[in-house]
N, C-alpha and C positions, 0 to 999 in steps of 0.2 A: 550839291551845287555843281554847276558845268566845270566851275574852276579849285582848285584843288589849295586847301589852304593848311595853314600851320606854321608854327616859330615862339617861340619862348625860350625862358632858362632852363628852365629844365631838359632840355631839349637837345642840352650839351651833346653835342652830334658828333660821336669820335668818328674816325675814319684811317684807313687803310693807307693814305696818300702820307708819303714822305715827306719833311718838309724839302721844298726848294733848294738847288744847289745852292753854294754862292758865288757872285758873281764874278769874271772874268774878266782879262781886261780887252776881248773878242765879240761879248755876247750879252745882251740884256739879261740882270737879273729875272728869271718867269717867276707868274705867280707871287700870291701877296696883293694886299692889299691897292696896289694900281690900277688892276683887273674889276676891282667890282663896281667901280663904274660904267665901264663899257658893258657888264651882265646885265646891273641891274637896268642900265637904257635897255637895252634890248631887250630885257623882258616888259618894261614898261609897256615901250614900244607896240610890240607883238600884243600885247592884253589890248591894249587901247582899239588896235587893228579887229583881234576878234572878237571883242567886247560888240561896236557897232551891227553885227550879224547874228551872234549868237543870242544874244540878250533879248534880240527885237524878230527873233526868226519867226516865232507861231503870230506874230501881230503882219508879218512880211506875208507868210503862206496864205493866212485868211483875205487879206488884202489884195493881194498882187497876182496871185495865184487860184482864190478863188476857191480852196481849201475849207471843209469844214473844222471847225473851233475845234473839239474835241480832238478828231483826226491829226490837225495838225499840232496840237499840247504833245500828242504819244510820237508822231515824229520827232519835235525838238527832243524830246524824253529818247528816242534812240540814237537819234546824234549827241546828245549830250554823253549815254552809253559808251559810246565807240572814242566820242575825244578822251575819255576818262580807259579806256581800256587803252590805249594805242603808248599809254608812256613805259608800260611794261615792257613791250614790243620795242619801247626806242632805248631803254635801260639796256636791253642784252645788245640790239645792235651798237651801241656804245661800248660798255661793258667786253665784249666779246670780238668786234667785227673792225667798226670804224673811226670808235673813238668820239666826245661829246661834241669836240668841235664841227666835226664834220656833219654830227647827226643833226647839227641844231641850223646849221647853214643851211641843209637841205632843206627840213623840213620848214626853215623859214622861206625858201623859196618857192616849196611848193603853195603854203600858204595866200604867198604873194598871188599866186595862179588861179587859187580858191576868190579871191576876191576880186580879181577882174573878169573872172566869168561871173557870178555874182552879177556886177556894173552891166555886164552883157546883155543880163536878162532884163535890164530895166531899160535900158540903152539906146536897144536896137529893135526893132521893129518886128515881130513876129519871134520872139523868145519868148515873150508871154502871154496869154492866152489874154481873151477882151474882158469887159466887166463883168459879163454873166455866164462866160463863155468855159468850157472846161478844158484844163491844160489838154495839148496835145503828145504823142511821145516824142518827140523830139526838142519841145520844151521844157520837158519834164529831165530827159538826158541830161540837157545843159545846167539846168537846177540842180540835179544831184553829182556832179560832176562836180559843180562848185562846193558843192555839200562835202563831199570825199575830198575834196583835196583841201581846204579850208580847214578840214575836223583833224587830217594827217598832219598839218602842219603846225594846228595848236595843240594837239595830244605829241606830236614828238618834241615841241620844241618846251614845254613850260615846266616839267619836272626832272627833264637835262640838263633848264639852265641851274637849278638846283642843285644839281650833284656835282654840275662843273665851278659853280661858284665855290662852293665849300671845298672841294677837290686843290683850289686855288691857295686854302690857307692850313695852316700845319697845326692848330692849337683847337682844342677842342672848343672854347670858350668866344675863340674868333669865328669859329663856324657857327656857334649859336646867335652871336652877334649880326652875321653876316643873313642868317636865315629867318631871325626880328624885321630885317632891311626888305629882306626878297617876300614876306607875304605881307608887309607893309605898302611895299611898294606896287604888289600886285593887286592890290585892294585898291589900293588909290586908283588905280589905270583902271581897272573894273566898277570902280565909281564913275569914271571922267567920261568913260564912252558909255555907259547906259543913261548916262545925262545927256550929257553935249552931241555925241553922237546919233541918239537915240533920239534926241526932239528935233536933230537935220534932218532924220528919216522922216517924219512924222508930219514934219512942219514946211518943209525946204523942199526935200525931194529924196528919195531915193540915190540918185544917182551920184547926188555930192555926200550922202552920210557914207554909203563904199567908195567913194573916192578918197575921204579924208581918212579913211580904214586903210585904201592902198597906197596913199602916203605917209602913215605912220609905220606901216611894215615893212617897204621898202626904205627908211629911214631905219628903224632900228636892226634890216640886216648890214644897211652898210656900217655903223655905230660897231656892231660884232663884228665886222673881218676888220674892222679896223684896231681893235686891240688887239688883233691878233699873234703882231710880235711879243706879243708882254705876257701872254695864256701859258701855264706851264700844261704839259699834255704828255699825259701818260700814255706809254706805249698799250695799245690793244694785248689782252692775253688770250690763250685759248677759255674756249667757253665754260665758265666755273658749272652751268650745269650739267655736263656730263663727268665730272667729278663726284659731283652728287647724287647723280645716276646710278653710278657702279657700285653704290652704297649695297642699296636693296640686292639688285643681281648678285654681288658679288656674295653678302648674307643669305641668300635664297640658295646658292651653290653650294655653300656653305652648311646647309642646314641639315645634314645629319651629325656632325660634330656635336660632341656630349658635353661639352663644355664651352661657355662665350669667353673664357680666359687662354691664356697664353703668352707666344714669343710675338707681341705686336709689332706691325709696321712703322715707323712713324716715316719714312722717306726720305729725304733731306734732312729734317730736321735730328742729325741724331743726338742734341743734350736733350730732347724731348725726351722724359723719363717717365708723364705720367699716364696711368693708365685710363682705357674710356672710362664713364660716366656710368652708374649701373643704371638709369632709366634709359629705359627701351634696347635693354641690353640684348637683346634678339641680333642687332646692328651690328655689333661688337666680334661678330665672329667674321664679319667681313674685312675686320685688319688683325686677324690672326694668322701669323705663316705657319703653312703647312710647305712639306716637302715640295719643291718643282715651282711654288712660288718665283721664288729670288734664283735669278742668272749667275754663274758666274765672276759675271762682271760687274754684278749686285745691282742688275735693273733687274725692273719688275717684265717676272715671262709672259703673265696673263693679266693685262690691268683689270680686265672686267670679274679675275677672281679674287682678287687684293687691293686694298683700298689703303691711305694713312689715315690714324689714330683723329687726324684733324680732318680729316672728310667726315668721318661717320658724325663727329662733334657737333661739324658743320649742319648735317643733314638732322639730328635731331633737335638744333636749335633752330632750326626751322620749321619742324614739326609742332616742336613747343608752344609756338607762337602762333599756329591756324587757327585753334579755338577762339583765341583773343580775335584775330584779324575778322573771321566768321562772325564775331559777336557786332561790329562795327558795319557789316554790309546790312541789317536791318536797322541803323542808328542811321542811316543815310538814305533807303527806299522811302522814309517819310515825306524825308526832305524833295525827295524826284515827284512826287506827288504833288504838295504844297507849291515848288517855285511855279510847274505849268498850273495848275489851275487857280493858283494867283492873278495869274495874271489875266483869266478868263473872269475872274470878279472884277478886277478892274477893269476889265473891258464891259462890265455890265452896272457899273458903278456912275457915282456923278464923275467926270475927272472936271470940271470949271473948278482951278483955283481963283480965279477974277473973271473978270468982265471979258478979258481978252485973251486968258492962258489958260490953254487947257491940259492937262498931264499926262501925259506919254502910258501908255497901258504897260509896258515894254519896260517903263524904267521902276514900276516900283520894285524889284529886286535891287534897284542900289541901295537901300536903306538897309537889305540885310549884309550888303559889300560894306559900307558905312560903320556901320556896326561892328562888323567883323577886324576891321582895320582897327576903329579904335579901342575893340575887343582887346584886342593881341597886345596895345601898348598898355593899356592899364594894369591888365593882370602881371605882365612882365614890369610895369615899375611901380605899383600899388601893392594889389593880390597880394604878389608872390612875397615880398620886402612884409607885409603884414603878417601871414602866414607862416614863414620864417620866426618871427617876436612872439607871436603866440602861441608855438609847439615846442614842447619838451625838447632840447636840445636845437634848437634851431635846422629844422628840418623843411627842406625844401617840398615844394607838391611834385609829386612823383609823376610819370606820366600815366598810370593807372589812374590817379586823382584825377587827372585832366580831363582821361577819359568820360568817366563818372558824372561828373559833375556836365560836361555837356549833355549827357544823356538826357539828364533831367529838364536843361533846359530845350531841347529837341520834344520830347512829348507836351512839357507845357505850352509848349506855339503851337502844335497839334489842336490841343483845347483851345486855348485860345483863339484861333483861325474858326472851329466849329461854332464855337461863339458869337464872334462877329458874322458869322454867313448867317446863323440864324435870323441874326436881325435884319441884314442884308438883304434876305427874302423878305422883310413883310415893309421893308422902307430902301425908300432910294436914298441909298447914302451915301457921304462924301468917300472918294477913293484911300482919302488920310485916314480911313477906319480900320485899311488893310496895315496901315505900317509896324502897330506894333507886334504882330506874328511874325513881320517880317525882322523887326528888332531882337525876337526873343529868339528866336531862332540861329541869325548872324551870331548872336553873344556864347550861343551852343557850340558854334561853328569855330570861335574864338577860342575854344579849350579843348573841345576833342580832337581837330585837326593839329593842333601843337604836339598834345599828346600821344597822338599816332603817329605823327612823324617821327618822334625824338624817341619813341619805342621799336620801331622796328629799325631807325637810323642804330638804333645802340645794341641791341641784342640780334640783329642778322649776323651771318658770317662776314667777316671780313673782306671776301670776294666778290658779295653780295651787296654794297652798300649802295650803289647806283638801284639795283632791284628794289634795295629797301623803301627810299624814295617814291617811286614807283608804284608799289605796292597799294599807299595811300588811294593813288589816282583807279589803280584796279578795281576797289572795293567800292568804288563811287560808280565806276560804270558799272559794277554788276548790282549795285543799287538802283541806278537808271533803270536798269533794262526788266529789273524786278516791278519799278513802279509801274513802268509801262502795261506790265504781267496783270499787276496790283488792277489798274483804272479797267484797262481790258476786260478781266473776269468782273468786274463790279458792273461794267455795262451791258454784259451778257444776262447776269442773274440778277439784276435789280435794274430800276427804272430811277435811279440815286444819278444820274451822267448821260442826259439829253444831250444832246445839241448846244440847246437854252437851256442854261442852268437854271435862271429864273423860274423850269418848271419843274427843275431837279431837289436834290434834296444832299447837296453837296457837305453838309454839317455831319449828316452821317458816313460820309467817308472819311472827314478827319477824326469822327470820333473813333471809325476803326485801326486808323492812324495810331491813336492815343492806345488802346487796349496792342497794338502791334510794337509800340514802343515799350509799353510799361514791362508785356513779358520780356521783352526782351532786353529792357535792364535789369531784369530779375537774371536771365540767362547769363549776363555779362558781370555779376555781383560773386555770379557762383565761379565763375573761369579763371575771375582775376583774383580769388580767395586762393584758388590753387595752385595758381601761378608764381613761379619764384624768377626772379631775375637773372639774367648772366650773371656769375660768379657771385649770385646773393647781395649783389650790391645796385643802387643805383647811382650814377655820376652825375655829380649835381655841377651847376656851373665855375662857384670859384672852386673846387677841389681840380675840375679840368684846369684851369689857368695855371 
C-alpha cells in the first residue's frame, strides 16, 4: 500500500528515549501524554491532505492528462515507490542531522507546495493539455513537480510522526498504546479522503478536492508547531551509521589475527564485562585491542581500526534481521500490483450504485483502509485476549506470528481477486465484486504491518529505532518498484496487460501473484524457524508496563 501501516500489543515498542525530566517551576513539563494530540491531528491531518492525490492519481493522469491506463497504474506504482522509500532518508536526517521536529515541519511544508502546484495544473489555463491533446513538457514539469514535492513531503512526514510520537512517552506499554492510536488513526484519515475527497474530484471538480487537501495540510502544520512548547526533543547525535561502518573495516584490517578473542573494547561503558556474541564472530576481531589502539589518554588512535563491543553487537543484530526484512519486500510487490490494477477493473466495471450515484474508481481502495483500521482494533482487543486463554501459559502472538498469518491472508486476495476478474471478463459486473480482495487483503495488512513494526521497533539497535520505523516504509517501496518491474516484464512477454484489460487476461497475473506469494511464505517459514530473538525473548505488552 502507498501508506504504511502497523500497531498492536505485541508490538510493545521499547525505545532508547529517557523518560521526561520533571518539571520545574521555569519550564513546561515536555513530553507525555499532552503531545499526542497535537501528532496525532497532524498526522491525521496530512493523510487526509495526501490521501485526496494519491489515491485518485492513475484516475487524475488518465483523465486530466490524457495518460494511458496502464502507463499511468506503473506511474502511481513509482511514486507510490519513492513515498515509501523517502522515510528512510527522513529517519537518518532526524536521527542524525535535524531532529523529528524539524524534519516533520519541513516536510509538511513542502507537501503544502506539492499540492498547490497540483491546484495549478487544473486551475490555470494551459498547465494541462486539451481532451485529446498530448501533455506538453512544460505541463508535464509542473505535474511532476507537484508529484516530487507532494511524495517528499508524505514520505518524510508519516513514519516521523511515529517515532516522534513514541519518543514522547517513556513506557514501553504507552508506546504500544500510542502506536494502536497512530495506525488507527491513519486509517480513518485514509478512509475519509478516498471517500469524501475522492467523490469532490470525481463529482465537484478538481480543484476544490486539492483545495480541501491544501486545507487540511496547512491546518494540521499549524496543529504541529503549535504543540510545540510541550514536544520533548532530543538532542541530534552524530550519525549511528558510521559506527556501524567501522564494524566491517575495522574486522577486515583486523583480519590476519589468529584469534576473534581478546583484551576487548567496550568504550565508555567500562562495568561492560560481557563478551561479543560467537555468531558471526569474523566481526569480533574489530573490538579487539591490539598495541597502538588506545592513546595515552585512553581515547581511541584509529576509530576505523577499533570499534566497542556494542557496535559490532549492534551491527550483527542488524544483519540478523535482513533475511526476515527480504522475506516481507515480496509479501508487499503483490499488494503494488493488485491496489493499481484494482482500480483499472473498476474502472471497467459497473460503478452505478443507484439511479443517480456512481462510485468513484479511485476510492475502492478504502475498503481495504477500512478493513485495515478495523483490522488492528480487533486483533488488539479480541484475537490477541483469545489467543492468550488458548495457549499454554498464556502466550502472546509474537510478531513472527503476525507476520505469518498476514502472509496468508495476502495470497488468498491474490486468488481471490483472479477469481472475480475471471468472471469480470465474461459479464459486466457490479464494482462491489471488487471489494472483497480488497477486504482480504486490508485484514493481511492488519497483522503483518503490526508485526513488522513491533520487530524491527524491538530488536534494532538502540541507536537505530527511528530507522527501525522506517525500515517498514522501505520495504513497501522496494515492493513498488518491484511490481512496477513485475507488470513491466508481463507486458513485454505476454499479451495478459493491454491497454483494455477487457482484452487482457489480467486473472493470470494474480494467479502469478499467488505462486509468488506462496513461495515466498515458504521462504519466510524457513527464516523465521531460524531466527532467535534479541536476548531469546520476546516483550509482550503487560511484562513492558
Amino acid at each position: 500500500m502507498t501508506s504504511l501501516h502497523g500497531g498492536g500489543n505485541n508490538t510493545s515498542l521499547s525505545s532508547d528515549t529517557e523518560a521526561p525530566p520533571p518539571p520545574t517551576a521555569t519550564a513546561h513539563r515536555r513530553g507525555g501524554w499532552i503531545t499526542t494530540p497535537f501528532i496525532i491531528a497532524t498526522l491525521f491531518g496530512l493523510t487526509v491532505a495526501s490521501g485526496g492525490w494519491s489515491s485518485n492519481l492513475i484516475v487524475f493522469l488518465i483523465n486530466e492528462f490524457n495518460i494511458e491506463r496502464i502507463d499511468a497504474a506503473q506511474i502511481s506504482n513509482v511514486v507510490s515507490g519513492c513515498i515509501n522509500f523517502l522515510p528512510l532518508l527522513a529517519a537518518v536526517a532526524a536521527d542524525s542531522l535535524f531532529g523529528c521536529f524539524s524534519v516533520i515541519w519541513i516536510s509538511s511544508l513542502l507537501s503544502l507546495l506539492g499540492l498547490i502546484l497540483f491546484l495549478l495544473t487544473v486551475a490555470v489555463d494551459g498547465l494541462k493539455p486539451g481532451p485529446t491533446e498530448p501533455a506538453s513538457g512544460g505541463q508535464y514539469a509542473v505535474l511532476y513537480s507537484g508529484m516530487v514535492l507532494a511524495s517528499i513531503g508524505l514520505g518524510g512526514t508519516r513514519f516521523t510522526i511515529a517515532t516522534m510520537g513514541a519518543n514522547q512517552l517513556a513506557k514501553q506499554q504507552q508506546q504500544a498504546t500510542f502506536f494502536n492510536w497512530y495506525f488507527f488513526s491513519m486509517y480513518s484519515a485514509a478512509f475519509l479522503s478516498s471517500t469524501a475527497i475522492v467523490y469532490v474530484e470525481d463529482n465537484v471538480g478538481w480543484r476544490w478536492g486539492f483545495g480541501i487537501g491544501i486545507a487540511a495540510n496547512a491546518l494540521a502544520l499549524a496543529l504541529f508547531l503549535l504543540g510545540a512548547p510541550y514536544y520533548s526533543r532530543n538532542e541530534t547525535r552524530a550519525s549511528p551509521f558510521i559506527g556501524l561502518l567501522r564494524v566491517p573495516v575495522a574486522a577486515f584490517r583486523k583480519r590476519k589475527m589468529k584469534t576473534t578473542t581478546g583484551d576487548y573494547y567496550y568504550g565508555d561503558d567500562d562495568d561492560d564485562e560481557d563478551a561479543p556474541t560467537n555468531w558471526f564472530s569474523q566481526l569480533n576481531r574489530a573490538a579487539v585491542k591490539v598495541d597502538g589502539d588506545i592513546l595515552p589518554n585512553g581515547s581511541v588512535a584509529r576509530p576505523w581500526k577499533l570499534c566497542t563491543v556494542q557496535q559490532v553487537e549492534e551491527l550483527k543484530s542488524v544483519i540478523r534481521i535482513l533475511p526476515l526484512w527480504s522475506s516481507s519486500i515480496f509479501l508487499g510487490t503483490p499488494i503494488g500490483v493488485q491496489l493499481s490494477l484494482t482500480i483499472l477493473q473498476a474502472l471497467a466495471s459497473d460503478r452505478r450504485l443507484t439511479s443517480t450515484f456512481t462510485f468513484s474508481a479511485g476510492s475502492i481502495i478504502i475498503f481495504s483502509f477500512l478493513s485495515t483500521a478495523l483490522g488492528v482494533v480487533l486483533i488488539d482487543r479480541c484475537v490477541r485476549p483469545a489467543w492468550k486463554r488458548l495457549t499454554p501459559g498464556s502466550k502472546d502472538l509474537t510478531p513472527l506470528q503476525l507476520i505469518g498469518i498476514g502472509h496468508v491472508f495476502n495470497f488468498a486476495s491474490m486468488a481471490l481477486s483472479a477469481v472475480v476478474e475471471a468472471r469480470r471478463r465474461r459479464h459486466l459486473i457490479s464494482v462491489m465484486w471488487l471489494v472483497p480482495q480488497m477486504v482480504v487483503v486490508g485484514l493481511g495488512e492488519a497483522f503483518h504491518f503490526p508485526g513488522q513494526v513491533g520487530l524491527y521497533y524491538q530488536e534494532f539497535p538502540a541507536c537505530l529505532k527511528g530507522v527501525a520505523t522506517a525500515m517498514v516504509a522501505m520495504l513497501v517501496g522496494v515492493a513498488f518498484y518491484l511490481s512496477t518491474a513485475v507488470v513491466d516484464f508481463m507486458r513485454r512477454v505476454t499479451d495478459w496487460l493491454p491497454d483494455d484489460i477487457d482484452e487482457g487476461r489480467l486473472d493470470y497475473v494474480y494467479w502469478v501473484m499467488v505462486v509468488i506469494g506462496v513461495a515466498n511464505f515458504g521462504y519466510f517459514l524457513v527464516i523465521s524457524w531460524l531466527y532467535h530473538y534479541k536476548n531469546g525473548e520476546v516483550v509482550s505488552k503487560d511484562e513492558a508496563a
